[in-house]
matplotlib code that plots the C-alpha trace (Angstrom):
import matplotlib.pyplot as plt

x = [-0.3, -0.3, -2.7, -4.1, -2.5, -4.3, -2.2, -3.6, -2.0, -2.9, -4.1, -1.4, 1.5, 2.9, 0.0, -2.8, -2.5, -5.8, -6.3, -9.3, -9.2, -9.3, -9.8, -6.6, -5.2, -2.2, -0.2, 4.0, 5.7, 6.9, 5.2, 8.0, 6.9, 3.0, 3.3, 5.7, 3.2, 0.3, 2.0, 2.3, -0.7, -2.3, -0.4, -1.4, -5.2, -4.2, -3.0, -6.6, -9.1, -7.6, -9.1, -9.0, -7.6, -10.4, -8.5, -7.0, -9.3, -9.6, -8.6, -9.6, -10.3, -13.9, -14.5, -17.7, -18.5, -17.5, -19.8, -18.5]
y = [93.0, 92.4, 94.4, 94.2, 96.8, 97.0, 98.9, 100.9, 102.5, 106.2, 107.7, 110.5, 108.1, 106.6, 104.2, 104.5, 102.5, 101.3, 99.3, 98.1, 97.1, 100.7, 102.2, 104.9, 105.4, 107.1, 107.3, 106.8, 107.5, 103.9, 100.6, 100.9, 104.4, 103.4, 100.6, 103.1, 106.1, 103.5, 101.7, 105.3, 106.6, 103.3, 103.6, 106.8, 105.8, 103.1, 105.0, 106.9, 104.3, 100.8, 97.9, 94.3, 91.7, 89.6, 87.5, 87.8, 88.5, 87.1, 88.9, 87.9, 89.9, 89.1, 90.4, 92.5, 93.3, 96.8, 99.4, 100.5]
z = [42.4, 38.8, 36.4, 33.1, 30.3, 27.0, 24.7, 21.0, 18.1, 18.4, 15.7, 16.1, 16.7, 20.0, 22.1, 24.0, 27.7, 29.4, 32.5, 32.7, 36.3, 37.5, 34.2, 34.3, 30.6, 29.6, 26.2, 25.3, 22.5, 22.6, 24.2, 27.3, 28.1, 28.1, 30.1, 32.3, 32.3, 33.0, 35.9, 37.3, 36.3, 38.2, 41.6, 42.0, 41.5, 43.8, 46.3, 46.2, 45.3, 46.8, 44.7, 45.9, 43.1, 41.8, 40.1, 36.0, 33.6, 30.5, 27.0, 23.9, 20.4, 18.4, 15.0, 13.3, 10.4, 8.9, 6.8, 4.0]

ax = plt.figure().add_subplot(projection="3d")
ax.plot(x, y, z, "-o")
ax.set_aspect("equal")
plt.show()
């Protein structure tokens, strides 16, 4: 089955993992260990809460305006 892994600069260093499918989220000092600790962190949801593949979603990034 192939997820979805959205992956953020934390503010403390290392990245944030989210998949939005089943919404776990993890963190990795690098990107290889937060994709690592998510795919984990996702089977073992999985294993709990079985989700059906609906198909890929579609990712994109949309801009707003900031206050100063």
């Amino acid at each position: 089955m192939q997820l979805t892994a959205v992956l953020m600069p934390a503010p403390e260093g290392g990245y944030t993992a989210l998949n939005p499918e089943t919404g776990t989220t993890t963190e990795g000092e690098t990107i290889q260990d937060a994709i690592s600790n998510l795919r984990e962190a996702t089977a073992l949801y999985l294993e709990e809460f079985p989700v059906l593949s609906t198909g890929h979603p579609i990712v994109t990034t949309f801009d707003v305006q900031a206050s100063a």
